[in-house]
N, C-alpha and C positions, 0 to 999 in steps of 0.2 A: 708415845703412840699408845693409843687405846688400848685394851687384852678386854679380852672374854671376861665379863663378871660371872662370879660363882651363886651359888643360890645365895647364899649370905650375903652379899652385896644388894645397895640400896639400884631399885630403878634407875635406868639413866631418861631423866626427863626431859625435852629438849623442842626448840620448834620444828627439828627435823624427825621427832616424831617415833624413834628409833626402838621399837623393842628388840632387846636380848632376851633367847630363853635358853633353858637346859635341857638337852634332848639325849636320850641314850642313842649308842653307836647306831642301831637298828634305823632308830630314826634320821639320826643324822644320814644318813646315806640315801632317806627318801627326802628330803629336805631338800638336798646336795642333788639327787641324781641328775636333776640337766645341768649342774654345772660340770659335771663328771669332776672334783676337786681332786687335787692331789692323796687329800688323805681323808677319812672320816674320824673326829674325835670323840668323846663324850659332851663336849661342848660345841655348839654349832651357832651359827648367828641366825636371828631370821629376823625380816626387816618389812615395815611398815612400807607398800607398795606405791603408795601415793609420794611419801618422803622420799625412796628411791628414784621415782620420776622426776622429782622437782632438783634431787640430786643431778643426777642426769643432764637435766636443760642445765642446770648451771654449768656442770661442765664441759658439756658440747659448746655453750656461749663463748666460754675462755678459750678452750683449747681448740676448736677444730679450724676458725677463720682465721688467729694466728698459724696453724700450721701449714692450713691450705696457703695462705698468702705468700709462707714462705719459702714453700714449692714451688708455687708459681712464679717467683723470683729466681729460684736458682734455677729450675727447667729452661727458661728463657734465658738466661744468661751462660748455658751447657751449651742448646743449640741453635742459639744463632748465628752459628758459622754457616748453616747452612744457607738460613736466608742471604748469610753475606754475600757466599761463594756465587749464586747470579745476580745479586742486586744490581741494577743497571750494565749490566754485561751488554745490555745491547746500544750503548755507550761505549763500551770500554772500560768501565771504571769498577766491577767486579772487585771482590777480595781478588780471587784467582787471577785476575789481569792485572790489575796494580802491583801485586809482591809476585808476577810472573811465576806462578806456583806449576809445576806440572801436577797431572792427576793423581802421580803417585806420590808424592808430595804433599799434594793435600793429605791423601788418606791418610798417612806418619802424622799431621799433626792432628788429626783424630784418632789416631791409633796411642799415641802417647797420654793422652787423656784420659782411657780406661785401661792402660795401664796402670797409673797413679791411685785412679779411681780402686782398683783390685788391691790393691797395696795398701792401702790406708783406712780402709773402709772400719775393718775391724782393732785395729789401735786407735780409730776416731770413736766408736764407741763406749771402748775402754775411759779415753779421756770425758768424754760426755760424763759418764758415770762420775768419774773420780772429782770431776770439778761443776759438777749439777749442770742442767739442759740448758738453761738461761744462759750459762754465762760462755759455756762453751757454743753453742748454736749465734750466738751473737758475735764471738770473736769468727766464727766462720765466714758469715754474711759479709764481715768486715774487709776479711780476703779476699773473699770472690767475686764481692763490688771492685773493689780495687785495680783487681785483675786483668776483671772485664772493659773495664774503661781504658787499663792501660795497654788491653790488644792495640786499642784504637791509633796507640804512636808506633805501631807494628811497620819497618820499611823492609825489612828481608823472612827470610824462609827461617831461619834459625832462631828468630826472635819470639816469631809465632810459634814455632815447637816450645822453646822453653817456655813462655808464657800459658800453653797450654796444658804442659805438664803440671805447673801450679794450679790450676785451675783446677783440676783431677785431685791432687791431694786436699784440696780445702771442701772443695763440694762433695766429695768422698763419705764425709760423714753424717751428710744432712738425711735424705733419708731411711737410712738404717736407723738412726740415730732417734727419730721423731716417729716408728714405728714401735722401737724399740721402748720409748716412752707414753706409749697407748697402752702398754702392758700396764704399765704402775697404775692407771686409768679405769681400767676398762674391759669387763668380762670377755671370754674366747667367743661368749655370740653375739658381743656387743663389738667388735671392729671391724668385720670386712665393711661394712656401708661405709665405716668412719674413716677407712683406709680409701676405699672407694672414693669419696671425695679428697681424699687430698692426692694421691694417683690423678683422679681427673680433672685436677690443677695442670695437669704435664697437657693434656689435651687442650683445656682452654688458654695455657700458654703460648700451645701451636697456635690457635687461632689468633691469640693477641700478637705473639711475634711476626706473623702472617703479614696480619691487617698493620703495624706499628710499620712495618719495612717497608707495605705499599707507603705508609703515609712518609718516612724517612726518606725513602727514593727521591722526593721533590726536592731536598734538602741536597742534593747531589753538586758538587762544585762551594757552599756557602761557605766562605771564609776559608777557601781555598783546601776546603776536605772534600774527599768522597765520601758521599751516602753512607757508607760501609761501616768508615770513621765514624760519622755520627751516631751508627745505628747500637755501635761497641758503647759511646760514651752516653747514650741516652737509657740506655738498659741494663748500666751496671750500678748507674745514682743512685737506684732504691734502695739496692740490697744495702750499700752506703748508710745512707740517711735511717733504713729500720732496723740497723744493727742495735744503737742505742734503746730503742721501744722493747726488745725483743730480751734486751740485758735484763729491763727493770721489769718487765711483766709477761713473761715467757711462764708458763707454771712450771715447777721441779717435780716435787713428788707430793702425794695427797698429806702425809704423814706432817707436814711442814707449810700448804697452805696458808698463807695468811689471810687471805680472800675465801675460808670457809673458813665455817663456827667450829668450837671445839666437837658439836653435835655431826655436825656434817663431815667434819676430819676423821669420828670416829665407824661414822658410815661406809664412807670413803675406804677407809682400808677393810675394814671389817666384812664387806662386802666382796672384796675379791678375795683373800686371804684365802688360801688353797687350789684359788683357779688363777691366780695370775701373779704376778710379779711386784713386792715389794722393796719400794724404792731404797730403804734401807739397805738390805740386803746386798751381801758383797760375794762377789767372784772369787770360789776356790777352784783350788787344783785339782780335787776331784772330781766335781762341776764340770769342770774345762775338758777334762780324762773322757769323763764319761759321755760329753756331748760330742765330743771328737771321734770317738768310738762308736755312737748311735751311728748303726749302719741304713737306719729306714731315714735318716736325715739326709742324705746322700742323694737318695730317689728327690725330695723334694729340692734340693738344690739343680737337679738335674733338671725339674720344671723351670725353675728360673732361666736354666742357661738356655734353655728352648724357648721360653717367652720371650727373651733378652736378646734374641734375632730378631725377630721382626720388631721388635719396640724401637732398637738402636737403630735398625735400616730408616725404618719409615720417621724416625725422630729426627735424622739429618739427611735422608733423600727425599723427604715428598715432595719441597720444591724442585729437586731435580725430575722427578718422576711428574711432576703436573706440569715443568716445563716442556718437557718429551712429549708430553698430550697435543703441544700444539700451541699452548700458554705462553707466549712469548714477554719479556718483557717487565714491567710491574705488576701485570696480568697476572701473571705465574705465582706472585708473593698472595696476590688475592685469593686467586682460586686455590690456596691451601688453607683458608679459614672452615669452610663450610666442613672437609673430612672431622677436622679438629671438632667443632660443634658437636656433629653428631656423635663423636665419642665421648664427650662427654657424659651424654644421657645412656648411653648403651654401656659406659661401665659403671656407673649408676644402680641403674636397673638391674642388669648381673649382680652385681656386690647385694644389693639390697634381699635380693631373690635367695642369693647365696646362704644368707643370715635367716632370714626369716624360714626358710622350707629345711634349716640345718644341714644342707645340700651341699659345703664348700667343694667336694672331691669333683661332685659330678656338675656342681657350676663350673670349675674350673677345665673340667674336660668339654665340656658344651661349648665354650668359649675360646679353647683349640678346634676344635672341629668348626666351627663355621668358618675362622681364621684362614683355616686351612684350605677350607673348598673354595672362597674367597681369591686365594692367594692361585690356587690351580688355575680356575676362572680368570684372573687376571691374563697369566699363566700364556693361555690357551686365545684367548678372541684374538682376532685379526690386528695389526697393529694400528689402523686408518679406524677405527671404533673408541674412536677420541671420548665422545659421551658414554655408552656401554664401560670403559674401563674405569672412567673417574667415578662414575655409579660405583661402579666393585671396588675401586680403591676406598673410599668413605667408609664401606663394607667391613672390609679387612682391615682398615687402620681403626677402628671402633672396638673390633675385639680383640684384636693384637694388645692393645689398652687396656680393653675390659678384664684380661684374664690374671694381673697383680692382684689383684683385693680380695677376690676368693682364696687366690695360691699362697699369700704373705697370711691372713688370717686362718688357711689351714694351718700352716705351719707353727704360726704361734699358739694357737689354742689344743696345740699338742706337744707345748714344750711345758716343763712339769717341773720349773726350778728356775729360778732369776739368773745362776749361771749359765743353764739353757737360751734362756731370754738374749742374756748379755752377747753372749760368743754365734748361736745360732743366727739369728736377724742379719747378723754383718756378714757373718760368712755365706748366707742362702745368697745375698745380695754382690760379693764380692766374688764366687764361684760363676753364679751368673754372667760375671764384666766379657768371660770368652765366649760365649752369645753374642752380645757387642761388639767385640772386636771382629767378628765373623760377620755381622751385620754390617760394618764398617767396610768392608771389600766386597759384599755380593752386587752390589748395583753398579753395574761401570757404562758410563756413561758412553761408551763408543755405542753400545747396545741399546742405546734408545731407538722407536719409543715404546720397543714391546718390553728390554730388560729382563728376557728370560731368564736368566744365571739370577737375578734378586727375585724374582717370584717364586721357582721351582722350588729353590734352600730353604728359602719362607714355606712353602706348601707343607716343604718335609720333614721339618722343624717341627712344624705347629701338629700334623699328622702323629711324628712320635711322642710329643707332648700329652695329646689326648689319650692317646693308649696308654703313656705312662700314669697318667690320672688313677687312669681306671684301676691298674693294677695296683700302684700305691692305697686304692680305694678300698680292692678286696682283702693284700694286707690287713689294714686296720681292724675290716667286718670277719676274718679268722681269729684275729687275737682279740676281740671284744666275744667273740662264742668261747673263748677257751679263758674267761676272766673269772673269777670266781664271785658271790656275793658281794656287794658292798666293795669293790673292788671301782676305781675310776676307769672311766670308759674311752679309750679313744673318740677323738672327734672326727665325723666323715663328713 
């Protein structure tokens, strides 16, 4: 891996264009100040702006529509229980009607799923690390293809639980794991947009699993399956078939590149070196101690577990909640595309805004709060205002979504150590799964079609998520007045 050249050392010459110079501490800290780096040296990199951009495109090319794609793979193959559970119900041929599920039955086997998911999340990231992103994120895809198709031979309640509990342990480490790896990538103001789209993979998932279920419903009865069956064994192929793609050209870490020059490798890391996480770099005990310990990690884990309500509800009830509108039918699989769509763009646009106005605390709180009044308004209108809700609902399911990319990119752009990196990401994410699981029981279906017990939780969730923003917000802006000189600077 590249090092700082000293004055003595000849130019590095390169098409990437790369000056190194030599700056004293003074400077180095005006050089450094927005990247607030961990530490200021006597030596400091500074990089040729043009070269950095073209870096950049190169590896937004590689890495972001591998990741996004393989979000949108696992997101889809997480929740399409839900499309299952009414697919053709007005047949008879439901998940829930064929394996004669009761409703609390159902929930167990989504209750066991982020169980698993809580469990493994942060030993999956460990193994990511120890056996490089490629090869572990490919054995993953491999399970959980597998898995998924093999719901499909599902004939009792028990089979479906344990199938699903696998499911949990394998998908578990996809994306902690592939956030976690944006670090080795990619400066603190350079990933919430980055995270942003791949997050809003899980949204246009909804709309493809939506639209894929309309279009699978017709398939109801072929060769003596239900739709259901189908919809398991047609949406678990991919993850199958791109585990091999994703072995051979998944990128690891910048340091080892094959697919950049030695000029670009040495950009590459040289460029994050103090503000982010090198892939080298290994997991101690003290690391582990002392991130364990960090008590303002805590606050931010507690955002997740309040986002992580209304993301898990609306992730496996919107088709029940669009059916309660009035949606009957295959209808119902339809009219869950369009919410999906528009969150896409809305978490988007947040993430981007987030990044660019260096706003993450109070985009992420912006992002609670609309969720929230959203969610009251839902809450609140009359239950016969079929259009009025499905309007509010799109609403609320837009920034329930939108609010991971600011919240995951605050977080990591204020962790200050690759053992931070390592153990922090799985755990914000694996601390979050009890959000989910609470999401998982607030929508009960006897309560259609106004579902107040899942709107209110949601309101008041997302309500104390924003206040907690804020406070975790002016934290940061007290101990950034009490920093001394040339000191690195919390990010807000």
């Amino acid at each position: 891996m590249a090092s700082a050249p000293s004055r003595r050392d000849p130019p590095l010459k390169s098409t990437a264009d790369i000056e190194m110079v030599t700056v004293s501490e003074k400077e180095a800290a005006v050089v450094h100040q927005y990247e607030a780096p961990e530490e200021t040296s006597s030596s400091s990199y500074c990089f040729n702006a043009d070269a950095e951009r073209r870096l950049l495109w190169k590896l937004d090319s590689r890495i972001l529509p591998a990741s996004m794609f393989i979000y949108l793979l696992c997101y889809v193959d997480r929740f399409n229980i839900g499309n299952a559970r009414i697919l053709n119900n007005d047949t008879g041929h439901s998940l829930v009607q064929t394996l004669q599920l009761t409703d609390r039955q159902y929930r167990i086997a989504l209750l066991v799923f982020f169980t698993a998911y809580a469990v493994f999340e942060t030993p999956s990231n460990y193994m990511l690390k120890k056996y490089k992103p490629s090869r572990w994120l490919a054995f993953l895809m491999l399970m959980w293809g597998i898995i998924t198709m093999t719901v499909a031979a599902t004939r009792n309640y028990g089979t479906l639980v344990a199938l699903r509990f696998l499911l949990g342990v394998f998908e578990a480490g996809l994306f902690p794991g592939i956030v976690y790896c944006l670090t080795f990538w990619y400066k603190p103001n350079e990933r919430a947009l980055r995270i942003a789209l791949i997050v809003g993979c899980a949204t246009l998932g909804g709309a493809f699993g939506g639209a894929l279920a309309y279009g699978v419903g017709h398939l109801d009865g072929v060769r003596g399956l239900e739709a259901w069956r189908w919809l398991f064994l047609i949406e678990g192929a991919p993850s199958c078939l791109c585990a091999l793609p994703v072995l051979f050209f998944f990128p690891d870490y910048p340091e080892s590149a094959p697919w950049l020059t030695p000029a670009e490798r040495a950009l590459a890391t040289g460029r994050i070196r103090g503000v982010a996480s090198l892939g080298h770099a290994a997991l101690t005990w003290a690391d582990a101690r002392a991130t364990l310990a960090d008590g303002r990690l805590y606050a931010h884990y507690a955002l997740a577990t309040a986002f992580s309500v209304g993301f898990a509800s609306l992730s496996q009830f919107t088709p029940t909640i669009v059916q309660g509108l009035g949606y009957a039918g295959l209808a119902a699989q339809l009219f869950t595309v369009p919410p999906y769509a528009v969150g896409f763009a809305v978490c988007v646009a947040v993430a981007w805004a987030a990044d660019r106005c260096e706003m993450r605390g109070l985009g992420t709180a912006l992002a609670f709060s609309v969720c929230a009044v959203a969610f009251l308004v839902e809450a609140v209108l009359p239950p016969d205002a079929s259009a009025a809700r499905y309007g509010v609902l799109c609403v609320a399911l837009s920034f329930a979504f939108a609010i991971s990319a600011p919240s995951l990119s605050w977080l990591t752009a204020n962790l200050r150590s690759t053992g931070a990196a390592t153990l922090a990401v799985p755990l914000d994410i694996s601390i979050s799964t009890i959000g989910q699981i609470v999401g998982t029981f607030i929508y009960k279906s006897s309560e259609a079609p106004a579902f107040p017990t899942g709107h209110y939780t949601n309101a008041g969730c997302m309500f104390a998520g924003a206040l907690l923003s804020l406070g975790l917000r002016a934290l940061y802006v007290r101990r950034n007045r009490a920093l001394g000189p040339g000191e690195p600077k919390w990010r807000l």
